[in-house]
N, C-alpha and C positions, 0 to 999 in steps of 0.2 A: 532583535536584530535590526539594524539602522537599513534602508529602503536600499543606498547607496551602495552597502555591503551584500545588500541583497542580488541586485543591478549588477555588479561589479559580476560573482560569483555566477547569475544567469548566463552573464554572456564570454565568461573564461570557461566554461565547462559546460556548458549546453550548446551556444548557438554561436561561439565561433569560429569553431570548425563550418558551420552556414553561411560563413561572413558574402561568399561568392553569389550564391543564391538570394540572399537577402539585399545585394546589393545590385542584383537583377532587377529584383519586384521594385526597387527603388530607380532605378530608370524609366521601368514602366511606367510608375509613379509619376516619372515628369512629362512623361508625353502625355498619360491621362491629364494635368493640371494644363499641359501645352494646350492640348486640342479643347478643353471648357473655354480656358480664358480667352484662345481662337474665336471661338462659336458667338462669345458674347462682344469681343471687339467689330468681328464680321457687322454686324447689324449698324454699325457706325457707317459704313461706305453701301450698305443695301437700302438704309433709309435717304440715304444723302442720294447716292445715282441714281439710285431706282426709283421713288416713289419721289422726291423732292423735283428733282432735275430730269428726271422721267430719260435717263438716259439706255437706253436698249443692248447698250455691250456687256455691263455687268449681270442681267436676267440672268443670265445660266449659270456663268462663270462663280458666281457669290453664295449662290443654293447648293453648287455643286459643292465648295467649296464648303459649308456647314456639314453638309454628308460628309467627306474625307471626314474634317474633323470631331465629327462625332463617332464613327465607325473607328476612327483613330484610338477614340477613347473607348470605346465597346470593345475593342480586342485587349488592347495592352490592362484594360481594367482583369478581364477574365484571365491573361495570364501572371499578370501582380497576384492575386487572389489565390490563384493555384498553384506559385513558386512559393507563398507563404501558409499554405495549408499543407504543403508537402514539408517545408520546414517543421512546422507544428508540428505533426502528426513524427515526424523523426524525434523531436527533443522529446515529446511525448512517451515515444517507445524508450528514450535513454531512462528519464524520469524514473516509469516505472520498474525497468530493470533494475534500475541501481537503487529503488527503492526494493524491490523483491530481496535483491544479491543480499544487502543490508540486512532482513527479516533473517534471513536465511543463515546469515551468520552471527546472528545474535547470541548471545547468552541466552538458555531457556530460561532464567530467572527474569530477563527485561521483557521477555515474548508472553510471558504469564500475568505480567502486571497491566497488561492492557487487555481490553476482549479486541477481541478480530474484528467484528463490528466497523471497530472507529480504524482499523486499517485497512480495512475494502474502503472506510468512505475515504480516508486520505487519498489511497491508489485511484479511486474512480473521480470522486468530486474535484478535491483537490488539486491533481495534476491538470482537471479537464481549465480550471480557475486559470492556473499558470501558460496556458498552451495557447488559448484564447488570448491571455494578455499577447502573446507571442505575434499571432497571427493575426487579430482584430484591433487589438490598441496599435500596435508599430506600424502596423501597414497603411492606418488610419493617420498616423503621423506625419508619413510620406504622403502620400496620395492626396486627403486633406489638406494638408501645412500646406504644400506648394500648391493645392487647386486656388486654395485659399489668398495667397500671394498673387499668386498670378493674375488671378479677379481682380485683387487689390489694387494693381498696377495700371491694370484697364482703368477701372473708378479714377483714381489718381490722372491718368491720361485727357480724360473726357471733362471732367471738374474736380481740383482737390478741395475747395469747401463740404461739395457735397460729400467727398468719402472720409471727410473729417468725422461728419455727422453719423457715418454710417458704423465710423470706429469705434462708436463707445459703446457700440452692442457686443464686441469681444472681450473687455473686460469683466462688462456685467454678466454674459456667460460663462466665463472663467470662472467666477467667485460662486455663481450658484453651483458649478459641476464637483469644484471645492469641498462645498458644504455638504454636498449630495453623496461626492466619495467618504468621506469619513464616518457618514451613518451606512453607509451599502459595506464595509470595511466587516465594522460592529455586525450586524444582521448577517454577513456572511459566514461569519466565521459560529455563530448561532445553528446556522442551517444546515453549516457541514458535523456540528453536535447532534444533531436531529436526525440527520441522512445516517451516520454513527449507530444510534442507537434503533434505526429501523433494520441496520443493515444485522446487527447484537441479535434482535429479534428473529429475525427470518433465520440465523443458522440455529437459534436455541428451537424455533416452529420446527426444521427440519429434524434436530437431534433427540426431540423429546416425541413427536410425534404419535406415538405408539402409546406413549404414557399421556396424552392430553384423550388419547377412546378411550383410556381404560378407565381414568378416571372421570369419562363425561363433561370433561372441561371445554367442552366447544367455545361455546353461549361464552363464557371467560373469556377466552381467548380471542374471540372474536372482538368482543371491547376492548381488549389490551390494543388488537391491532389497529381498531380504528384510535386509540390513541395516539398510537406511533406515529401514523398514515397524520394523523389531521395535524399534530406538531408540526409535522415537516413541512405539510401546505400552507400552516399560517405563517412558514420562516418565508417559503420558497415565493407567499404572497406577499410577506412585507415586501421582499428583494424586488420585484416585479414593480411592489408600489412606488416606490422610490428610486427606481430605473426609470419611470416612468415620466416620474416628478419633474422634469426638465423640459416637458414635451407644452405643457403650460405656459411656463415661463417662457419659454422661447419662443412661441407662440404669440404671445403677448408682447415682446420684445419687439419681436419683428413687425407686428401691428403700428406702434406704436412708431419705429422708423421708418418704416412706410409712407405713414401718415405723414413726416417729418418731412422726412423727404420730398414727397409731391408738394409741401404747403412752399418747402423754400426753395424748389427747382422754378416751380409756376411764376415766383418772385422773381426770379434770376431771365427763366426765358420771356417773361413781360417788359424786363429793363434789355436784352438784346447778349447778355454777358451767357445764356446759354442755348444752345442751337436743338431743334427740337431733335434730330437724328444723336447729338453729344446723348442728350437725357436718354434715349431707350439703350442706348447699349449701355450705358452706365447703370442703368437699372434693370434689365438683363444679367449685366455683372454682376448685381447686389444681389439677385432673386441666387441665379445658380451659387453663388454665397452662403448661400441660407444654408443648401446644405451640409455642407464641411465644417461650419460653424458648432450644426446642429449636431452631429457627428464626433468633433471632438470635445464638445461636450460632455457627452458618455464614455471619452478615451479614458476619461479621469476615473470612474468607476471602475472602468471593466480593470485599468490598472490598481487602483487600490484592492480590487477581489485578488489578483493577482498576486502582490505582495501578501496580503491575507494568507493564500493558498501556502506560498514558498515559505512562509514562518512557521507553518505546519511541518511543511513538507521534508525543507531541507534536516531538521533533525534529526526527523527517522534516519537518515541518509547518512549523518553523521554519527550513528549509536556507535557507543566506544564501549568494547569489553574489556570487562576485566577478567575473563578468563583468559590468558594469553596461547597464541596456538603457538608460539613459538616456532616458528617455521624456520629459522636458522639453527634452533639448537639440534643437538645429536639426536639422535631416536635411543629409544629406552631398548636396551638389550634384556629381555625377559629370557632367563634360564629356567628358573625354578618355579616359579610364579607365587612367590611367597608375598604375602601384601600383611601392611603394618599400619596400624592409624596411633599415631601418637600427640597426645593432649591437644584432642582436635574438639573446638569447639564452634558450633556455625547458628546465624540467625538472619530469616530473608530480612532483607534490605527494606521490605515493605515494612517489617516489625523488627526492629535491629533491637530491643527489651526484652522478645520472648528467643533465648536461646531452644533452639530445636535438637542440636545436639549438645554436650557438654562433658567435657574433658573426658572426652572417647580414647582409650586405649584399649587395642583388639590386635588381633594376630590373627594372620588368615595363611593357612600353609598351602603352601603350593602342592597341586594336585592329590586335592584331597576336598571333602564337602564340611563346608563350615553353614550353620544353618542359624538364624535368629528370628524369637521370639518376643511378642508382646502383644499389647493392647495395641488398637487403632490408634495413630499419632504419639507413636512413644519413639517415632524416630528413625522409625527400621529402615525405609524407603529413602530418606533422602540421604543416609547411609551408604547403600547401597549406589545411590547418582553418584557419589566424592569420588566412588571409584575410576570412572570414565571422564572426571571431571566435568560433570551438567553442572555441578556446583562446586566449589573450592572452599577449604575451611577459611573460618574469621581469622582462627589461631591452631597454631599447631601444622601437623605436617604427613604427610599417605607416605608410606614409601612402598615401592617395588622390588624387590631383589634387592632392597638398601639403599635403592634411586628414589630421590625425591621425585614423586611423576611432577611437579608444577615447574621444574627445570628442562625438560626433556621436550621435545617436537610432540605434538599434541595427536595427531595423526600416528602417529608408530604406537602413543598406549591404544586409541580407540580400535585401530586396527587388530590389535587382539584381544578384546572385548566383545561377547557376546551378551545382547542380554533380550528376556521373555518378560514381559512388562502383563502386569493384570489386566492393566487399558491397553488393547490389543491395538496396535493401527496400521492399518492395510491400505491401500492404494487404491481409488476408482481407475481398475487397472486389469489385466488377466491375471491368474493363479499363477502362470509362469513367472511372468515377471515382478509378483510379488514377493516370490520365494525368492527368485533370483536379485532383486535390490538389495542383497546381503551380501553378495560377490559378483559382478556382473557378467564378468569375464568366466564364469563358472558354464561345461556344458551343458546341454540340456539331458544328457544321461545324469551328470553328479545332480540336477537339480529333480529328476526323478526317483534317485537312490534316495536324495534326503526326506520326497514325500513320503517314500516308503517307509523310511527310520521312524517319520514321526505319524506314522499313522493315517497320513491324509490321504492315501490312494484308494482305499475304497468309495471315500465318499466323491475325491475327483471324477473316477471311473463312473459316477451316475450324473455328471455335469453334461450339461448339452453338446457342450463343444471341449469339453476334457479342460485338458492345462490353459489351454486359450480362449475359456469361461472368462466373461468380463462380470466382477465380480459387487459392482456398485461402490456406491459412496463408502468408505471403510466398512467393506465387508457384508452389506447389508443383506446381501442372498443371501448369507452364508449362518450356520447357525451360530451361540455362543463356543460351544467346544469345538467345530472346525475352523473358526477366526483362528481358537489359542495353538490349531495344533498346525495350521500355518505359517503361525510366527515361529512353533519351535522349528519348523520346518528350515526356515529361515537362517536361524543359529547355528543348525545342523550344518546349512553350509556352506556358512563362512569358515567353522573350521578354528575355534578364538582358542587360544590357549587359559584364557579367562571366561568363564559364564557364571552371567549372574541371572537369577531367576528370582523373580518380584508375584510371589503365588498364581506359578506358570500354570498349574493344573486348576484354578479356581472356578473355571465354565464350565469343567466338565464333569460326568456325571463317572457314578462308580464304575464302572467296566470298564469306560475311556478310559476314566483316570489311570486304571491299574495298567493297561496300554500303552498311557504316554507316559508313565513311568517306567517303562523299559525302557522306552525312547530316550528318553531325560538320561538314564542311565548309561547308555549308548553315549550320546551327548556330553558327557559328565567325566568318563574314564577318561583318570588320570591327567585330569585339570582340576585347574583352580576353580572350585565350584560354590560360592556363596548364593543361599538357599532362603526368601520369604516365604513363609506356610503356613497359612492358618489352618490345616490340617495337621498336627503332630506326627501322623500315623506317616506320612508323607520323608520326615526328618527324623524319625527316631534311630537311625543306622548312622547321623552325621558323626564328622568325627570330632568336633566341637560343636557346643550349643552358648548363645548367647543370649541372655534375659536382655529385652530392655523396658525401661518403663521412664516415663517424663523426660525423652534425653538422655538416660545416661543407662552406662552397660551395669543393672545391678546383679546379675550371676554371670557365671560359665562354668562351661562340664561337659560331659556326657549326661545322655539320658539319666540313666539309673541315678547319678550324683549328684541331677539337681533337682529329683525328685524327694531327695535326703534335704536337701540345703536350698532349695528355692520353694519361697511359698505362690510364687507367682506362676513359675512354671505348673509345681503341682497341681493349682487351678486350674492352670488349661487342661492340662493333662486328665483332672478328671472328670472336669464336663465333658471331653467329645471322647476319653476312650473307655472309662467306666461309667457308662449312661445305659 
């Protein structure tokens, strides 16, 4: 994306709407530049009345007078500063939201293809990159540019030979700031991969946790993390080095006309062509120069981080799905809740070679338990996603009651769809409102009847604080079997004419089980009920059974019929129930 397009798109949707405030800090701007250039002219009629001409009416008048002007500049500095750090901090907060909003509404298939990692660092580093530019480069521009000028003017007033000589230190720091932004660009955009992958690290240290005691992997992991750690120090050290790198040169610059300067003013005031009171404020001028010079110097960097960040950024920003929510079309009218997959065949995008399903034809009757079987990755699970649309087929087509759901308002299928996911996920939140994030609107009686249904009231009733237990990061007070029997909790009440259960009972132990199997059953009558099981004993009453194996549906039946006619079912069948 061109710098332009970049530029363009910051200030039509970010900092437009600021234009008011920004064009404050920019007033401020010129008194601050007023009241420098002031300070350094002043010294022209203090050296001349005062100390030349030893005249006694300017003593006060001319000192007093540098005070205004600096206080001048001490105020309106601090509030330039603080109308563009409140800018900042506003486009800041837009940023992030509309980078959240974007996550938010993603397709689960683009949210999968990246680790979370690298978009905490985009949200954190990266916005921090662009905000900065915001607040430090632009305001730097103003404030700067015209101190800059306005010194200029001075120098120019007193002698233009000399501020000839003085001017070719702004080209030569142009071109080193140049060179300095295009390496700080590169290195940036390095350190925000580094920040990425420390950030990957710390939620996998959190997640695994348990499993780094058990299996004594400290001593490991503790060198994994000074890996991470020292990567990022030696990006976050080059950036610093080379931030840096200008502080030399300009240094040296300024020596160097300095020198120049004193060799060819001393010329000038020996021939009579310059006055000794012209020279000190003229160089007064050049000295307060120094720093605006030096200053935007660094505009160039901190703006090329800047653009760096937003080529990040903005894309998240712009993820385009392809799953459509269709918010203008009709809503799906579900009567019977009969669902259909026909010659549906699907492969993630990451591996569009290996088909994960392949010309699926199933029939799933409305209110009634259809249940499917297999191996691990023979399909079953993302199967079951098509329904809700987490994923849409390559080819082919779901229907509803003989609606195509990819035609219909997206919200009216999801809306009655329930489903109990193996990987359970909970909310660092209370029990109440966990259960209740299935229907919000639901009271707090119906969201106690459904912990009843599903079992979860005895173990609530030993919580410290009951329903309004805060429950930790996904559930982590909580054991395996009370996560699952939360979420069916969950299901229970929303109330979906559809539920789909992805081996809803798999945490819990045999008694639970048989428990939340009433539940389930509660749950289940007389809907549409598509059933994951890697317990048979679980699905043997379904009213179809579906083999799958590599992708594709190789049986269906009843129990008893494809224990005749499946050798795949068979197998299961008799490892876990003749053992």
């Amino acid at each position: 994306m061109k710098k332009s397009k970049i530029f363009k798109r910051l200030y039509l949707e970010y900092t437009n709407r600021y234009i008011g405030k920004i064009l404050l800090a920019a007033l401020f701007s010129i008194i601050v530049a007023g009241s420098t250039s002031a300070t350094a002219w002043l010294l022209d009629p203090a050296i001349e009345k005062i100390f030349i001409n030893k005249d006694q009416t300017l003593i006060i008048l001319i000192p007093l007078a540098i005070i205004i002007a600096f206080s001048s500049k001490g105020i309106s500095l601090y509030f330039a500063k603080l109308i563009m750090i409140n800018v900042s901090e506003e486009v800041k907060k837009i940023l992030k939201t509309n980078m959240l909003k974007s996550l938010i509404k993603s397709d689960t298939e683009i949210i999968e293809s990246k680790h979370s990692g690298k978009y905490i660092s985009n949200l954190n580093f990266d916005v921090d990159q662009i905000t900065r530019m915001l607040s430090e480069a632009y305001l730097s521009i103003f404030k700067d540019g015209l101190t800059l000028i306005g010194l200029l003017c001075v120098m120019f007033i007193q002698n233009w030979k000399l501020s000839l000589i003085a001017l070719i230190m702004i080209p030569l720091a142009s071109i080193t700031a140049k060179i300095l932004g295009k390496r700080m660009s590169k290195i940036s955009t390095q350190a925000q991969e580094k920040s990425g992958d420390l950030n990957r690290y710390l939620i996998d240290l959190f997640k695994n946790h348990k499993v780094i005691k058990i299996f004594q992997r400290e001593n490991f992991e503790e060198n994994r993390s000074e890996k991470f750690v020292t990567n990022l120090k030696e990006k976050s050290a080059k950036i610093a080095a080379v931030y840096i790198r200008s502080t030399p040169v300009m240094e040296m610059l300024t020596g160097i006309m300095i020198a120049a300067l004193i060799f060819y003013s001393g010329k000038l005031i020996i021939s009579g062509e310059l006055a000794i009171n012209n020279f000190f404020s003229f160089l007064a001028a050049m000295m307060l120069a120094y720093q605006p010079v030096k200053t935007l110097t660094k505009v160039n960097i901190i703006i090329s981080q800047g653009f760096s960040a937003a080529e990040r950024i903005l894309p998240i920003i712009d993820i385009k799905n392809e799953i459509s929510l269709n918010e203008n079309e009709d809503n799906l009218d579900i009567s019977k809740g009969n669902i259909a997959f026909e010659n549906v065949n699907f492969s993630y995008k990451s591996n569009l070679k290996n088909k994960v399903l392949q010309n699926i034809n199933a029939r799933f009757s409305g209110g009634k338990m259809t249940a499917l079987v297999g191996h691990s990755g023979s399909g079953k699970s993302t199967l079951l996603n098509m329904i809700p649309r987490i994923y849409d087929p390559n080819d082919g087509k779901i229907l509803l009651d003989n609606q195509d759901i990819s035609k219909f308002n997206l919200a009216s299928l999801r809306s009655q769809i329930s489903i109990v996911d193996q990987n359970t996920t909970l909310f660092d939140d209370t029990v109440l409102n966990n259960i209740k994030y299935a229907r919000p609107e639901a009271s707090n009686e119906e969201v106690f009847e459904a912990a009843k249904q599903s079992m979860c009231d005895d173990f609530i009733d030993n919580l410290e604080n009951k329903f309004e237990t805060m429950i930790g990061e996904n559930g982590v007070k909580l054991s395996g079997g009370e996560k699952q029997r939360l979420s069916i909790a969950r299901a229970i009440l929303k109330k979906s004419k559809i539920v789909l259960l992805d081996e809803a009972t798999s945490s819990l132990d045999s008694d639970t089980e048989e428990k939340i199997q009433k539940a389930l059953n509660q749950l289940t009558l007389d809907k549409t009920t598509i059933v994951i099981a890697h317990r048979l004993s679980t699905i043997l009453n379904s009213d179809t059974i579906y083999v799958m194996d590599k992708g594709k549906i190789t049986d269906s039946g009843k129990h008893n019929e494809l224990l005749m006619k499946s050798e795949v079912y068979k197998n299961f069948y008799e490892k876990q129930i003749q053992k």
